[in-house]
N, C-alpha and C positions, 0 to 999 in steps of 0.2 A: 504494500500500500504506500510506503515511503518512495519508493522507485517510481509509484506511480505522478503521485504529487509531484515529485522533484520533475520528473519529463515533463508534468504540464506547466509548470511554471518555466520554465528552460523552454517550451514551444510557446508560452504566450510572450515572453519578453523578445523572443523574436520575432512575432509577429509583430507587435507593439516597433519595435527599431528600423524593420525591416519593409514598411509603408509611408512612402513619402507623398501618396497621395490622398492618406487616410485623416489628413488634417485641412483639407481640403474644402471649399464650400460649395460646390457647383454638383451637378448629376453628373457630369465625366468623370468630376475626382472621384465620386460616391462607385460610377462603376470599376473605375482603375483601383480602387480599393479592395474592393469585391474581390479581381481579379486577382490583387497579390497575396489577399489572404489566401485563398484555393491554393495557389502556387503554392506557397509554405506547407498548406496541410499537406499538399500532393507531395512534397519534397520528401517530407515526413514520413508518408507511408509507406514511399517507394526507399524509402530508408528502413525502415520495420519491414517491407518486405523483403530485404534482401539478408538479412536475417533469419526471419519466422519461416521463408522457404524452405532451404536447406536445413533448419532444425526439422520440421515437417518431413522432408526428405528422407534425416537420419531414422526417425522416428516408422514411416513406413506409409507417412499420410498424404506426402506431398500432394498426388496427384488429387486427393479429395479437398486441398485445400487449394488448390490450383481451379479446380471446376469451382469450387465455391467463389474464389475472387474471381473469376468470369462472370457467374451468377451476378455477384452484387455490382460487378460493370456493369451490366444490363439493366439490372435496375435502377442503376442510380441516374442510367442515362434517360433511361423511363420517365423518371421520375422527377427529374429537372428541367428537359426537355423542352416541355410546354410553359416552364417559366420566359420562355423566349417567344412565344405564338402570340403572346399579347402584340404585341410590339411598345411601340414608345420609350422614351430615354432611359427610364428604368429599368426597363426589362433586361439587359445586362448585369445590371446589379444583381434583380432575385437570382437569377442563372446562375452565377457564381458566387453567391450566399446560397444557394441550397448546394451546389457542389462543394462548396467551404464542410456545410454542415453534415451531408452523407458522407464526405472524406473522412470529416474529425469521428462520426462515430464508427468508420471501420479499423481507425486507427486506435480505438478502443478493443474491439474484439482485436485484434495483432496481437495488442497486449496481450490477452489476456491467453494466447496459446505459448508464451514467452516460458 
């Protein structure tokens, strides 16, 4: 639980440092914001994935855990998708606030095969 805490506070102070557009006052900076937070969380997973793999691997499960993160691509694509069908200035933003938000909770389950 301590490991856990400590990675979220080490992944919000980089999110927090690592957004020059997130102090911003206009809808471009609100969606370039969006955009870099996603970036960071993506960074992140593809960071825990490249660990949780190969443990998975060692383990005998890789390939279930492999078709699983296929699975949750698809859904998440599903799933955010139509955040972009509205259209208008915003619609960038929800798009990449709900990919922010399906990323940050797959990077919870990672953990928790860790």
């Amino acid at each position: 639980m301590k490991a856990l805490a400590a990675g979220l506070a080490v992944l919000c102070l980089v999110i927090a440092v690592a957004q020059p557009h997130c102090g911003g006052t206009t809808q471009v900076d609100a969606n370039f914001c969006a955009l870099e937070r996603w970036e960071i969380a993506d960074a992140e997973l593809n960071r825990l994935w490249s660990t949780a793999k190969p443990a998975a691997d060692a383990r005998g499960t890789g390939a279930a855990l492999l078709a699983g993160q296929r699975a949750w691509l698809k859904e998440r694509d599903a799933d955010c998708g139509p955040e972009q069908e509205g259209g208008g200035t915003a619609a960038p933003m929800f798009y990449w606030s709900c990919m922010e938000e399906r990323t940050l909770q797959r990077i919870e389950v990672l953990r928790t095969l860790r």
